[in-house]
C-alpha positions in Angstrom: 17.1 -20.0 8.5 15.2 -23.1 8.5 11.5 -21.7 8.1 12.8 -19.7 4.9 14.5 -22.6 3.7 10.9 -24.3 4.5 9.1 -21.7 2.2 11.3 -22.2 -0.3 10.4 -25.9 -0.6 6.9 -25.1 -0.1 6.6 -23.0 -3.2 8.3 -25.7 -4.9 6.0 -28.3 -3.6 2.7 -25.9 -4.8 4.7 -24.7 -8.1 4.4 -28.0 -8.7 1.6 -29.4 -7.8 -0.2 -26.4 -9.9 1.5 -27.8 -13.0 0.7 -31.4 -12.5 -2.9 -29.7 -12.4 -2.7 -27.4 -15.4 -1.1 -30.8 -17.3 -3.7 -33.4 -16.8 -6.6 -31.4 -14.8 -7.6 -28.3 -15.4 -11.0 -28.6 -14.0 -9.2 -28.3 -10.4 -7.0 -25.8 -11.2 -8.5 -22.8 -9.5 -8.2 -25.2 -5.9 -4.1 -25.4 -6.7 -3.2 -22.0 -8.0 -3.9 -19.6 -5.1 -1.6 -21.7 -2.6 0.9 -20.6 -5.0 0.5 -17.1 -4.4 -0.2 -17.7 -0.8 3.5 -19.7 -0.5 4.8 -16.6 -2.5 3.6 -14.0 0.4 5.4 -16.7 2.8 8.6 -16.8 1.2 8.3 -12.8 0.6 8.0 -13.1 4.7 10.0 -15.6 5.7 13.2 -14.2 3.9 12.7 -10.2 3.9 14.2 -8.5 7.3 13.0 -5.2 6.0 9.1 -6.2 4.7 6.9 -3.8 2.3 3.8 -4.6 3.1 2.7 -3.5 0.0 4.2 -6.5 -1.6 1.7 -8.9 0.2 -0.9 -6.6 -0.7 -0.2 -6.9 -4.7 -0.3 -10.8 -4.1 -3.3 -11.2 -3.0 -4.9 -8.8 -5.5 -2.8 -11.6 -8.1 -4.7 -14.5 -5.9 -8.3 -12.6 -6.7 -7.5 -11.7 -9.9 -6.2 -15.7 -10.9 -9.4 -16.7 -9.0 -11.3 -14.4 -11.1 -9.7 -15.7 -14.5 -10.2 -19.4 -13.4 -13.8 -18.9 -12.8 -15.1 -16.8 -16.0 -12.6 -15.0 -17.9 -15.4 -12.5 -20.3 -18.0 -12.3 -17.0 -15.3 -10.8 -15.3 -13.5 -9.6 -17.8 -13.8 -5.6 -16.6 -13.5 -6.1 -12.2 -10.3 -8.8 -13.3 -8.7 -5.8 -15.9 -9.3 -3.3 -13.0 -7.7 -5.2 -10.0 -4.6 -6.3 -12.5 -3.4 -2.5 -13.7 -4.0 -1.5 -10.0 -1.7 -4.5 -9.6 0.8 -3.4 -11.6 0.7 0.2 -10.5 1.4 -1.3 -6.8 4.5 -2.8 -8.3 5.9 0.2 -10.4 5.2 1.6 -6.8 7.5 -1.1 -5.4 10.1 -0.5 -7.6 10.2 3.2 -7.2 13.1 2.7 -4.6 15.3 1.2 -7.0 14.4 3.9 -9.7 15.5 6.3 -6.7 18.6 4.6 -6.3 19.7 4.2 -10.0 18.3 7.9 -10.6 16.3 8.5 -14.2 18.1 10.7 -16.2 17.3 11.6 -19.5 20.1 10.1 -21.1 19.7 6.4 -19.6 16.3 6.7 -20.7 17.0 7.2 -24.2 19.7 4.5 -24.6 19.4 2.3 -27.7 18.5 -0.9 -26.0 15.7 0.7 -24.1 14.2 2.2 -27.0 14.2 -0.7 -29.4 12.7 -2.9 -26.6 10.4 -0.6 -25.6 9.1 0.1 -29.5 8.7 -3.7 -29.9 7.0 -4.3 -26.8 4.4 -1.5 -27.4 4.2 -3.1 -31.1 3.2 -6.6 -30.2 1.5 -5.1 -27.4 -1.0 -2.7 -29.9 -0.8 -5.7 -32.1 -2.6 -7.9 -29.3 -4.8 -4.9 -28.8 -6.0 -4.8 -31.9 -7.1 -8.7 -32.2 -8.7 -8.9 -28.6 -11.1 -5.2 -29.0 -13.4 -6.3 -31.5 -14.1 -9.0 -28.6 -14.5 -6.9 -25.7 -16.7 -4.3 -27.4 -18.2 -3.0 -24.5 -15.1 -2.9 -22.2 -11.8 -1.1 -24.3 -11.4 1.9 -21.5 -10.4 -1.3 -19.2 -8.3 -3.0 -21.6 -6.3 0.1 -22.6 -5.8 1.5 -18.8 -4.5 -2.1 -18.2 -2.0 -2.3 -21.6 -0.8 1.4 -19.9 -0.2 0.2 -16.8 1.5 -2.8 -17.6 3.8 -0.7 -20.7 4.8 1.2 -17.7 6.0 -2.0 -15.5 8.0 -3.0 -18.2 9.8 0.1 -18.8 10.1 0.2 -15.5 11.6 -3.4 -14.9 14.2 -3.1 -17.9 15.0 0.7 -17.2 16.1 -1.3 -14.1 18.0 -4.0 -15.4 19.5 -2.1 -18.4 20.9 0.9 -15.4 22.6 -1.6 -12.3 25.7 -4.4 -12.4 24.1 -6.9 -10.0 23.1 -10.0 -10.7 19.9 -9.0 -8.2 18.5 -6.9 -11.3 18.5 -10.2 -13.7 15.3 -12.1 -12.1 13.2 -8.3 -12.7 14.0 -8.9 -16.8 12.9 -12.7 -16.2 9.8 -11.3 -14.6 9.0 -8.6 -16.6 9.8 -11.3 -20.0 7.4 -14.1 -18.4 4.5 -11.7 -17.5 5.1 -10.3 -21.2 4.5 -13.7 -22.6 1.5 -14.6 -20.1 -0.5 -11.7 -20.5 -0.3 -12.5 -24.4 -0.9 -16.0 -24.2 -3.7 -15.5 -21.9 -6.3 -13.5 -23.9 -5.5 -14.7 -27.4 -6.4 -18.6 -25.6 -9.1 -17.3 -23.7 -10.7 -15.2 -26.7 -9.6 -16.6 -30.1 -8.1 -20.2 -29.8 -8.1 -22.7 -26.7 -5.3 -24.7 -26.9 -4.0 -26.5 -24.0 -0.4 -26.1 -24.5 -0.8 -22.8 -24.3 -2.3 -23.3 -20.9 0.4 -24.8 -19.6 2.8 -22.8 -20.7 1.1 -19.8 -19.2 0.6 -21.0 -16.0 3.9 -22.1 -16.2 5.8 -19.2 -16.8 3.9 -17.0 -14.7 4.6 -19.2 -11.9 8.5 -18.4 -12.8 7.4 -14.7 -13.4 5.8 -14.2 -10.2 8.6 -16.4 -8.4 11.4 -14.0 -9.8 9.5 -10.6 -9.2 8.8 -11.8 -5.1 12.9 -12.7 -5.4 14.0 -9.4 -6.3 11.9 -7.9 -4.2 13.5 -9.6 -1.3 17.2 -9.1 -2.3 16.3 -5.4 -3.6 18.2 -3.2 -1.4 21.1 -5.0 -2.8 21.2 -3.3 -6.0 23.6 -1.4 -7.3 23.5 1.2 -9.9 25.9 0.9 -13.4 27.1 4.4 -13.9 28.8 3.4 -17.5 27.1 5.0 -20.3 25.2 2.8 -22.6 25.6 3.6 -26.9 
């Protein structure tokens, strides 16, 4: 009890220290940011009895992929797109066992909220899309297998949330919103505008993303499954 109440203040401690980085040095960001992910794949450890191995796995693709984005953003623009949708297929992987337990049906899929968060997702998301491709000319089969991918997750994460009464299924939507935000932020700082606000808040809220995806991922075979029909 007290090592996982031990990671827990670790993360903490890293979370932020990374910020204080991002904030007033960015320069030595890269040195800060993978402890992050390596407290994360300690918590995951420290409070899981029944651990998915998988879930370090996708981490420390994240803690290439970040290292990769630190370092040069374009030069590795198609290895860093690569590794991130096989990221996020590893997770709709992860979460298959909750889509097992809620059971897709047809009908839940087709539920109002889904559709018109799902429609303006996939809108800002082709939106995006179209601003960043006439940037990447020579590496759009990477960009759109990633947008896929990470469409997917989403639908996935909020299928989730929209389909079970716990309160376990709330941090996947906080997830799912923050990686929404940071993938966004990301490009359109890294390829159009460099502002350093925007900096911050990205590393910020993917901290809080990443944070609330390892947490459901440890209290996941809590979840229950809503069986009251949405309009």
């Amino acid at each position: 009890m007290k090592i996982a109440r031990f990671t827990y203040h670790l993360f903490y401690t890293t979370g932020f220290l990374t910020m204080l980085a991002a904030i007033f040095a960015q320069d030595i960001l890269i040195y800060f940011k993978p402890f992050v992910i390596i407290t994360l794949g300690l918590l995951y450890l420290a409070n899981t009895e029944n651990k998915n191995y998988v879930v370090l796995t996708s981490l420390f693709l994240l803690l290439i992929c970040e290292i990769l984005f630190l370092q040069d953003y374009l030069g590795n623009f198609e290895i860093l797109h690569v590794l991130l949708s096989i990221y996020y297929a590893l997770n709709i992987g992860l979460l298959w066992k909750s889509l097992q337990l809620i059971k897709i049906k047809l009908k839940k899929i087709f539920t109002l909220q889904l559709l018109i968060s799902m429609a303006l997702i996939i809108y800002v998301l082709y939106s995006v899309a179209q601003l960043i491709l006439p940037r990447v000319d020579d590496h759009h089969v990477v960009l759109i297998m990633l947008i896929f991918f990470f469409s997917l997750f989403i639908g996935v994460c909020y299928y989730i949330y929209l389909n079970s009464k716990t309160i376990i299924s709330y941090s996947l939507m906080v997830a799912a919103s923050c990686f929404l935000i940071v993938n966004i932020l990301a490009a359109l700082n890294r390829l159009y505008v460099s502002i350093e606000v925007f900096s911050i808040i990205n590393n910020l809220l993917q901290i809080f993303g990443q944070f609330f995806l390892v947490k459901f991922f440890i209290d996941q075979h809590k979840l229950l499954p809503n069986e009251e029909d949405y309009f």
